[in-house]
N, C-alpha and C positions, 0 to 999 in steps of 0.2 A: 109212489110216483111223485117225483118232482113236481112242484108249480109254481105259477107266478101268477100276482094279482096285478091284472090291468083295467087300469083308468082310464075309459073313452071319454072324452070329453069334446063336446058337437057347441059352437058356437053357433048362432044366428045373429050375423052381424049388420046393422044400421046401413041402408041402402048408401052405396056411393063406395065406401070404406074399406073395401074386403084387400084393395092395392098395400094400404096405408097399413094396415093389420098384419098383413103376412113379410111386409116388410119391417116392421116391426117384429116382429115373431122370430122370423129367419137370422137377422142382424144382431139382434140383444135380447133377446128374452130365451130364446131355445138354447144357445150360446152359456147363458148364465145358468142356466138347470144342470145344462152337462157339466157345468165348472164346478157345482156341489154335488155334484155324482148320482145324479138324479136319471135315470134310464127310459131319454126319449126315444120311442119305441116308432116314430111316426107323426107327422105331421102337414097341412098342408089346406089347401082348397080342397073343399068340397066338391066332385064333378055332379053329382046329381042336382044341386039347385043353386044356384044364385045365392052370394052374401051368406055363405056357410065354410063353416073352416073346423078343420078335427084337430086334435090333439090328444097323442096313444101315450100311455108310461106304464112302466111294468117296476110291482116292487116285491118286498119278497113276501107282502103279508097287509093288513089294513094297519096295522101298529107302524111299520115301516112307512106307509103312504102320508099317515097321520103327525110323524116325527118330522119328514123331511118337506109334507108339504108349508107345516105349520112354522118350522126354518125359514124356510125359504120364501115366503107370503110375508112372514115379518120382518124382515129383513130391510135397513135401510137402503142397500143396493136396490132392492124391488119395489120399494114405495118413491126414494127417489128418482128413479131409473127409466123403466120403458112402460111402468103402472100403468101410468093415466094416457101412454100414446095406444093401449091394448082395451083397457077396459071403460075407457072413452065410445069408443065402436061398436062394444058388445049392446046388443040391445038385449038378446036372453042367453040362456048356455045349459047345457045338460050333463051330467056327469054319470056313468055305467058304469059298473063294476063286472070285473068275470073274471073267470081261475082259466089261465092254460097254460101247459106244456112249454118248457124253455122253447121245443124243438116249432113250437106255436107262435112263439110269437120272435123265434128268429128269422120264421118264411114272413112274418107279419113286415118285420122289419124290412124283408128283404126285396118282398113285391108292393113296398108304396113307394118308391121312385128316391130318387137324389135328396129332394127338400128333408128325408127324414133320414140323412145322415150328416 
């Protein structure tokens, strides 16, 4: 069987800030992952609490996650870029790991709404 490893990643972000963060997010930073072909899976507000924001990406393996996020985190475009307008806001963040199905996490894709395309 087919799979893909995806990276949930749960911010808790600095009361006030969740405006400033996701427009950030949406504008230049989510923008910039797809431009390195990096496969965001999902993105957005959190509805269950207050000043929490997700972030879904699917790769094909932890070596693949490891290559592209280690690219892409060093990367002059993203230290000079939207870095410090994103991780200014962050007060903490969690990162999951889990294997599913292409066919998993194209429904994933498909029922978290407009921001995660």
């Amino acid at each position: 069987m087919k799979k893909m490893l995806l990276e949930i990643r749960t911010y808790r972000l600095k009361p006030g800030t969740l405006d400033a963060f996701h427009q950030a997010m949406h504008e230049r930073a989510v923008p910039m992952l797809r431009d390195t072909g990096m496969d965001v899976v999902a993105y957005g507000r959190s509805d269950h609490e207050e000043e929490t924001y997700h972030l879904v990406r699917a790769y094909a393996d932890r070596a693949a996650l490891e290559a592209e996020q280690a690219a892409f985190y060093g990367s002059p475009e993203w230290r000079d870029g939207p870095r410090g307008a994103l991780v200014d806001r962050i007060e903490t963040y969690l990162n999951t790991l889990l294997w599913a199905s292409p066919e998993a996490v194209d429904s994933m894709r498909a029922l978290n709404g407009p921001a995660s395309r």
